[in-house]
C-alpha positions in Angstrom: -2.3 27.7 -2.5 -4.1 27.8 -6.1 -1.0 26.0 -7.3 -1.4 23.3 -5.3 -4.8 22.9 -5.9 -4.3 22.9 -9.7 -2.1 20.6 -9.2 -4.1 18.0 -7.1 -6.8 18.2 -9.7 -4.9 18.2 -12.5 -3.4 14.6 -10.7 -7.2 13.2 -9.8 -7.9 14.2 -13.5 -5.6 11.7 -14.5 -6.4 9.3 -12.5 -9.7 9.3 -13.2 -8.9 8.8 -16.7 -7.1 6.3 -16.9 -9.2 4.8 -14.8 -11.9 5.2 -16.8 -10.1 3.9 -19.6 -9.6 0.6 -18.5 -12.6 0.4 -17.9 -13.6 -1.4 -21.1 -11.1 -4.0 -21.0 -13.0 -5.2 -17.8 -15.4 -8.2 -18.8 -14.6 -11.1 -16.8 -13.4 -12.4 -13.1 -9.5 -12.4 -14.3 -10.2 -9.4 -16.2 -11.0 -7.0 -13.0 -9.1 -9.7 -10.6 -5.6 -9.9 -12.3 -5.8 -7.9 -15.5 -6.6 -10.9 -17.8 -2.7 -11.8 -16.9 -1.7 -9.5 -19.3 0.9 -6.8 -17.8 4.0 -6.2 -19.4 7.3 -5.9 -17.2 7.0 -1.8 -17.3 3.9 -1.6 -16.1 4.5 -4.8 -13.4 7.8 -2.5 -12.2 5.9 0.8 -11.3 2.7 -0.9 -9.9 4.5 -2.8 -7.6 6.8 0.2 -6.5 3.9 2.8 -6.0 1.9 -0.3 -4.6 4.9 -0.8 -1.9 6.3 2.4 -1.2 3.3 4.8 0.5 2.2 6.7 4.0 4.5 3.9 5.6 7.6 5.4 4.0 6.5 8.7 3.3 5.1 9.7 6.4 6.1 6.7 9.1 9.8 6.4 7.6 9.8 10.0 7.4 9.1 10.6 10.4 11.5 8.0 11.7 14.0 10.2 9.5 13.4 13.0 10.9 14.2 12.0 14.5 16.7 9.2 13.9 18.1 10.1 11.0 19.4 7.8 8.1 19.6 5.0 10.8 15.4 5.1 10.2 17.2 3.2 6.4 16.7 -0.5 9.0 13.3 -0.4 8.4 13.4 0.2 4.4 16.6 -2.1 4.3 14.0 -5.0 5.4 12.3 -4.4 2.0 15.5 -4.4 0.5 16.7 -7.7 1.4 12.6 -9.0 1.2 13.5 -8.3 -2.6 16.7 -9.9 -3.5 15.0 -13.4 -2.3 11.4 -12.7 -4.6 13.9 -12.5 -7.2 13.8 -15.9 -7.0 10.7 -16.4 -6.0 8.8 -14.4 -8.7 8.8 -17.0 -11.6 7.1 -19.5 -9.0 4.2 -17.7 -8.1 3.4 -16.7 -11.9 3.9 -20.3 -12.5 1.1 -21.4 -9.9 -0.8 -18.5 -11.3 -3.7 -18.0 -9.2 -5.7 -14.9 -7.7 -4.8 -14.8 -4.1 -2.6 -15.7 -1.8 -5.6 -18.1 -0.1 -5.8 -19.8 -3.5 -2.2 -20.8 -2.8 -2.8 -21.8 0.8 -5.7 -24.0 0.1 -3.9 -25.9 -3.2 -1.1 -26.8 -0.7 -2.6 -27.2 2.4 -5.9 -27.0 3.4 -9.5 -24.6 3.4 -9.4 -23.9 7.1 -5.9 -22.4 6.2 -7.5 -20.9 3.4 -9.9 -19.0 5.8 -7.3 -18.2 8.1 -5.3 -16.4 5.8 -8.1 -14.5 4.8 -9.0 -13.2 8.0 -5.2 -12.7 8.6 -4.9 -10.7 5.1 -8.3 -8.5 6.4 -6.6 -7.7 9.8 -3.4 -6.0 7.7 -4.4 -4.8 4.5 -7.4 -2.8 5.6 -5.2 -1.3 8.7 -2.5 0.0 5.9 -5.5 1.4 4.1 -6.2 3.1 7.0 -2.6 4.9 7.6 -2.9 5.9 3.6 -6.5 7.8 4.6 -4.4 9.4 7.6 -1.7 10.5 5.2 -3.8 11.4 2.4 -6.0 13.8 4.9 -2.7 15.1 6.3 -1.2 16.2 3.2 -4.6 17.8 2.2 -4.9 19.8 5.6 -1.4 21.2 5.0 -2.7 22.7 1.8 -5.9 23.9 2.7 -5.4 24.7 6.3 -8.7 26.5 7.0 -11.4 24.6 4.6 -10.0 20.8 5.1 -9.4 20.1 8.6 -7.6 17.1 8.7 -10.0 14.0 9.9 -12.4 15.7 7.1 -9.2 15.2 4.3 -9.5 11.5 5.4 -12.8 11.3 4.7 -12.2 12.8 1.0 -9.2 10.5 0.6 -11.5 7.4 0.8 -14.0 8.6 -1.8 -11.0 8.9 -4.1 -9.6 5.8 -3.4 -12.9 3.7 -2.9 -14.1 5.2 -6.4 -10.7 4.7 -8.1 -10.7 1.2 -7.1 -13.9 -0.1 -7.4 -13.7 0.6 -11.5 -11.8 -1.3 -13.3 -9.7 -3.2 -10.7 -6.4 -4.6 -11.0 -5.9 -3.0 -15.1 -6.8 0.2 -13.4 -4.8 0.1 -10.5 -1.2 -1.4 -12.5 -1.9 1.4 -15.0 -2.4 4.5 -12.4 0.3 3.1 -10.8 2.5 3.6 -14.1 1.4 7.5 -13.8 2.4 7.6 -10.0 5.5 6.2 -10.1 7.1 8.0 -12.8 5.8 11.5 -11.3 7.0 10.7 -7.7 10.2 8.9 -8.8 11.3 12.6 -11.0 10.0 14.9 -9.0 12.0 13.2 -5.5 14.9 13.2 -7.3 15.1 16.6 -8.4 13.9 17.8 -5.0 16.7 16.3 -3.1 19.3 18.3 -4.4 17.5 21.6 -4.3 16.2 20.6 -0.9 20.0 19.9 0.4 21.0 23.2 -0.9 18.3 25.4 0.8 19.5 23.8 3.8 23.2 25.1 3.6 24.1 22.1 1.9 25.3 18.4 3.7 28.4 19.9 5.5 25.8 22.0 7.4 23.1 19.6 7.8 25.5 17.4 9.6 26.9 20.7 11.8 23.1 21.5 12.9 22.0 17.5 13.3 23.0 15.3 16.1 25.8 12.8 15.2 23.7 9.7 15.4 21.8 10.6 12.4 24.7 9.8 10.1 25.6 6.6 12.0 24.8 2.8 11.3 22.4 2.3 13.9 22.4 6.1 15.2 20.8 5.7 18.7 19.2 2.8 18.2 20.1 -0.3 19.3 20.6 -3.4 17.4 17.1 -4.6 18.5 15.2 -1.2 17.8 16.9 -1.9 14.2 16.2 -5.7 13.9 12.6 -4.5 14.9 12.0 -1.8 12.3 13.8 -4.1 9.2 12.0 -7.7 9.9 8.5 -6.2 10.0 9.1 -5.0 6.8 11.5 -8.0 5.5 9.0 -10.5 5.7 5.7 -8.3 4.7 7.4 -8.4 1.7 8.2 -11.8 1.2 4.7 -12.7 1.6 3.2 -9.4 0.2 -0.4 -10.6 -1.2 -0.3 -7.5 -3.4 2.8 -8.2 -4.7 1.6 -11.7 -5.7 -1.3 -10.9 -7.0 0.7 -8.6 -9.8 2.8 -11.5 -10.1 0.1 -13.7 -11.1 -1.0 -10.7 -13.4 1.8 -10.9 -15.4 2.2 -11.6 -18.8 4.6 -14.9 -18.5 7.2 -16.1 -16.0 9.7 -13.6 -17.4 7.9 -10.5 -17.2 7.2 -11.4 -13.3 11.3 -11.9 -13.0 12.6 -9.3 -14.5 10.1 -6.8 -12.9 11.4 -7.5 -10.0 15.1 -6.3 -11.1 13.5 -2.8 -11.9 11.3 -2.9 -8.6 14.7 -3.5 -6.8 16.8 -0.5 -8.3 13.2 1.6 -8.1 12.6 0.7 -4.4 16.5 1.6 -3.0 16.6 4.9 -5.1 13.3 6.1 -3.9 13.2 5.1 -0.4 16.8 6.3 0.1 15.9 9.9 -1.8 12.7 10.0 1.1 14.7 9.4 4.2 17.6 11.8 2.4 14.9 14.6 2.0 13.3 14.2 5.4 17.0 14.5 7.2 17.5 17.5 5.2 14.3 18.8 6.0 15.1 17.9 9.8 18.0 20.4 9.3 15.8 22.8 7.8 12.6 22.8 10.4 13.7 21.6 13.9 11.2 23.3 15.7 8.0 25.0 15.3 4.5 23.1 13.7 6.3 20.1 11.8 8.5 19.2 14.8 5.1 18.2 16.6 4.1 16.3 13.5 7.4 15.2 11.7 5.0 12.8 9.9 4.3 15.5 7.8 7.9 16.2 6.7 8.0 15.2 3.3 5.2 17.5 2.2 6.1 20.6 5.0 10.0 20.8 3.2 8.3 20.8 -0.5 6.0 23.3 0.3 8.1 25.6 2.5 11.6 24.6 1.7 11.3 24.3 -2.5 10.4 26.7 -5.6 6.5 27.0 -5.9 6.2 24.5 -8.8 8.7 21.6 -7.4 7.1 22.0 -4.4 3.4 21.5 -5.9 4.8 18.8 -7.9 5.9 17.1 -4.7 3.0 17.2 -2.8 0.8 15.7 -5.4 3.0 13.3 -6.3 3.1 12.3 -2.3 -0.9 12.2 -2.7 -0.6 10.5 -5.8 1.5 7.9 -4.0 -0.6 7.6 -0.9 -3.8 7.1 -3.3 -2.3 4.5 -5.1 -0.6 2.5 -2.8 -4.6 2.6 -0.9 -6.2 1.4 -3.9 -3.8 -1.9 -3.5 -4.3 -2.6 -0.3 -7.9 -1.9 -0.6 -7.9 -4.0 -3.7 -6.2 -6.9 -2.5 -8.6 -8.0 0.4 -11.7 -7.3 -1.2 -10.5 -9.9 -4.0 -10.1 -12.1 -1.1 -13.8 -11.9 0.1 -15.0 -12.2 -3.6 -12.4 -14.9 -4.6 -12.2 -16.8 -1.3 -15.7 -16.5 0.1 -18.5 -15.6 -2.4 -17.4 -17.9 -4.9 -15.7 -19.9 -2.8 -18.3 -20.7 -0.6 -21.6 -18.9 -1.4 -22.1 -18.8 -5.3 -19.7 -21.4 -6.9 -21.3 -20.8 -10.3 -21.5 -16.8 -10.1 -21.5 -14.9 -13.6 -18.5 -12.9 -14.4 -21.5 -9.8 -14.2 -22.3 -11.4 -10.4 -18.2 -11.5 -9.5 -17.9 -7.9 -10.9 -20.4 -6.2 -8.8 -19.7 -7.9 -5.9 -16.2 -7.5 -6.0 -17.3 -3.2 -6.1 -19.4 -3.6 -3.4 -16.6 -5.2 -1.5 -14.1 -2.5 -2.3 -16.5 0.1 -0.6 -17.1 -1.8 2.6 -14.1 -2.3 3.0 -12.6 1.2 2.2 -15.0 2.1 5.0 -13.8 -0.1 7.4 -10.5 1.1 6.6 -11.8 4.7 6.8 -13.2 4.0 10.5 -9.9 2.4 11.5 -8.0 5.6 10.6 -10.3 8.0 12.8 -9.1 6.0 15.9 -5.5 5.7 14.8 -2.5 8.7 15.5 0.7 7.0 14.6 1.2 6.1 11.4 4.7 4.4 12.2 2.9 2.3 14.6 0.0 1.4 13.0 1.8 -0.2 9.9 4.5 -1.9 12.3 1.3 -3.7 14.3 0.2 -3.7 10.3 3.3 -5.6 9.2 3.7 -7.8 11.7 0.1 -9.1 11.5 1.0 -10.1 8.3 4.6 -11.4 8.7 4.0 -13.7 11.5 0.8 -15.0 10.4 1.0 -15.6 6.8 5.1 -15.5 5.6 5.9 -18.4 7.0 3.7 -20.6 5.5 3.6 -19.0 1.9 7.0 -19.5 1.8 7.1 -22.9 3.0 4.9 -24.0 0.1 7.0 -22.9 -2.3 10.1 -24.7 -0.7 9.2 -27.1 2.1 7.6 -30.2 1.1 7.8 -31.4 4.7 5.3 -28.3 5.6 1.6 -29.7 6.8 -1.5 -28.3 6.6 -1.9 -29.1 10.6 1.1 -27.2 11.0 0.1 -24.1 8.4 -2.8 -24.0 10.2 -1.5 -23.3 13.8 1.5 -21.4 12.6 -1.5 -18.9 10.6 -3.8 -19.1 14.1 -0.6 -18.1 16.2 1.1 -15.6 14.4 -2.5 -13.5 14.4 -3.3 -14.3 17.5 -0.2 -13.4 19.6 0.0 -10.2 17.0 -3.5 -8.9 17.7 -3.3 -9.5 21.6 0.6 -8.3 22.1 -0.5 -4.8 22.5 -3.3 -5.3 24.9 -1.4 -7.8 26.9 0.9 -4.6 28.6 0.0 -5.7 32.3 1.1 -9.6 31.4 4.4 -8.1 29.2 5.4 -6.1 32.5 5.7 -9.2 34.3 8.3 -11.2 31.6 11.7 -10.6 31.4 12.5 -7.5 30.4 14.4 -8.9 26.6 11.0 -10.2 26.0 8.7 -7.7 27.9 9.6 -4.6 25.9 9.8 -5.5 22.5 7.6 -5.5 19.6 5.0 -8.3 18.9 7.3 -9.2 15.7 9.8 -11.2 18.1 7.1 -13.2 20.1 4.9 -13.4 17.2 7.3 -14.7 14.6 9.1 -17.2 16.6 6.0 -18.8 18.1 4.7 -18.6 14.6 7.6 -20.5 12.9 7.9 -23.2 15.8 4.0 -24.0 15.3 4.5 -24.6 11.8 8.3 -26.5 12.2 6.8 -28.3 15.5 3.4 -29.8 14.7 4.2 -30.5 10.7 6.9 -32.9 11.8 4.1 -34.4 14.1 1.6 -34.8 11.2 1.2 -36.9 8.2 3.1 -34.7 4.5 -0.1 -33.1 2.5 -0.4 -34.7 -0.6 1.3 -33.1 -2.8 0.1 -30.8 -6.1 1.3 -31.1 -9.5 3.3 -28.3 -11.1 4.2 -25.4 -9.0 7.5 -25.7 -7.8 8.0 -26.8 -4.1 4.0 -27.2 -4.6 5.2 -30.4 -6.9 
């Protein structure tokens, strides 16, 4: 276990320090909000993978892996398809170049939607911090088994994370995230085979696995797939994280052709995940992990891989988790500074004002985040409820500013208030769902939730008089 702890602190080390050493180039609002709009394509590629693939994939796809097999591929092929349409997308949203996603809202529509999607980007982003403190306290109970139980590893994850963020903000971020990615990108890859191998190799793991793990939709069914790959579709597409690093950018053309490398990146990694979780399926089908399976990933490197791989693994899985918190952590506590304080409460804050109230934000929110994860088990369905908040509420309308003139800012406004409100009541509603038809009753809240969300928006914008429209920013012209 010394190895694994050398290898965790060698990782925080680096964090830390590179932290640290962006630190200086922090002196103003767009400085700690969006990196000055400075980052090069590299670093836009690896912030936005580690920033997109965390505890969702690596211990909620894993885990959907391990007991579906590679049909649990539905819910990363979501983000997959989500991509190939930013691609087009990307150039517009560094052209509008702003510093959140409520920016965007209020240019084309209205300040009550901007409010809305602030308390709609809360809901979300703080709950997927709170799955990354799960993870993070999972991964560090696995290694220390008798000092770090694992609500207490959640509780150490948020320091890291909280202190990480609050420094030097979106330069520190983008440039751990370099770090991250390129650590869990080699060290996944090279696992996989070695992995495979200790398992007898694929012509055994497919003797010893059921036959629906190799199959399209294995035994799900065409809903259970459309469920797990819309989620995750549309979170994407409206990703304030990912728009934020797109308004970071260094010109239009950095933000587009990141998003080639973010493509190739995302379908390598997330395949080599689900790949090592069936393999490590095959490996350990009973015993501790089978009544976790969350915990797959880091259970096959430590059991299932040569000492150092394995180390290397696991810290780059806590590497990952860490990073991909510090993102959604960042992202809505630039909202509150951004949206509200300045916003609202000190129009003419100093850049020294902005600064330390952005900090302050990051820490109540990371404990907000921190309390959500001590009431929360699943990680798969925590960042489903996660997703969905997000996709109904807010995709929709971001996407219709950038190519619906007709869209209103009476009908962004009820398609925002719908999609959060059927999202956040869908799961407390069980008694009411009971009573609907059963094709409506039993499914997720991403069906009702979207489609209500999409006729608000279609519905009462055709019933309203057109916004007036800005100058400039694509369908925003």
């Amino acid at each position: 276990m010394n190895l694994y702890a050398v290898v965790l602190a060698i990782i925080v080390i680096a964090l830390l320090t590179v932290s640290l050493s962006r630190l200086g180039t922090v002196k103003t609002k767009a400085d700690y909000l969006v990196a000055g709009r400075s980052l090069p394509a590299f670093v836009l590629v690896f912030t936005l993978l580690s920033s997109w693939i965390g505890s969702g994939s690596l211990l909620g796809g894993a885990e959907n892996a391990y007991n579906h097999g590679f049909a649990a591929t539905w819910q990363s092929a979501g983000g997959w398809i989500g991509l190939l349409l930013i691609y087009f997308i990307a150039p517009r949203a560094r052209k509008f170049a702003q510093y959140t996603i409520p920016d965007l809202l209020e240019a084309r529509y209205n300040q009550l939607a901007r409010v809305l999607g602030v308390i709609a980007v809360l809901f979300a982003y703080t709950a997927i911090t709170s799955y990354q403190f799960i993870g993070g306290g999972d991964i560090l109970h696995l290694i220390f088994p008798n000092a770090i139980s694992a609500v207490m590893g959640r509780y150490i994850l948020a320091v890291f994370v909280i202190v990480f963020t609050a420094i030097a903000g979106m330069s520190s971020v983008a440039y751990m995230d370099v770090v991250i990615g390129l650590l869990a990108t080699i060290t996944m890859v090279i696992a996989l085979p070695v992995l495979s191998h200790a398992a007898g190799g694929w012509g055994h793991i497919r003797e010893v696995l059921p036959a629906t793990h190799f199959q399209v939709l294995g035994d799900l069914t065409g809903w259970n797939a459309l469920e797990l790959a819309l989620p995750t579709c549309l979170l994407m597409l409206g990703n304030q994280s990912m728009y934020q690093k797109f308004f970071s950018a260094r010109s239009e053309k950095d933000a587009r052709r990141a998003v080639v490398g973010w493509v190739i990146g995302t379908i390598i990694l997330e395949t080599v995940i689900i790949a090592i979780a069936v393999a490590g399926s095959a490996l350990y089908r009973s015993g501790e992990v089978s009544q976790h399976p969350r915990e797959i990933l880091a259970f096959s490197a430590m059991h299932g891989l040569p000492a150092l791989l394995g180390a290397a693994m696991v810290g780059a899985i806590f590497a990952k988790v860490i990073s991909t918190a510090n993102n959604y952590l960042f992202s809505p506590a630039t909202n509150l500074v951004n949206d509200v304080f300045v916003r609202y409460i000190r129009r003419g804050a100093k850049d020294s004002e902005v600064l330390l109230v952005s900090r302050v934000m990051v820490v109540l929110l990371g404990l907000w985040s921190l309390a959500q994860s001590l009431g929360t088990e699943s990680v798969l369905k925590k960042s489903l409820y996660a997703y969905t908040v997000y996709s109904a509420a807010l995709t929709p309308v971001i996407l219709a500013a950038f190519f619906w003139k007709r869209a209103t800012a009476a009908g962004a406004v009820a398609s925002i208030a719908v999609g959060t409100a059927v999202t956040v009541a869908w799961d407390s509603l069980a008694s009411l769902r009971n009573s609907m038809p059963h094709w409506i009753g039993d499914r997720d809240a991403i069906v009702p939730a979207l489609l209500l969300s999409v006729v608000a928006l279609i519905l009462v914008s055709l019933c309203t008089r057109p916004h007036a429209p800005a100058d400039d920013h694509g369908a925003l012209a």
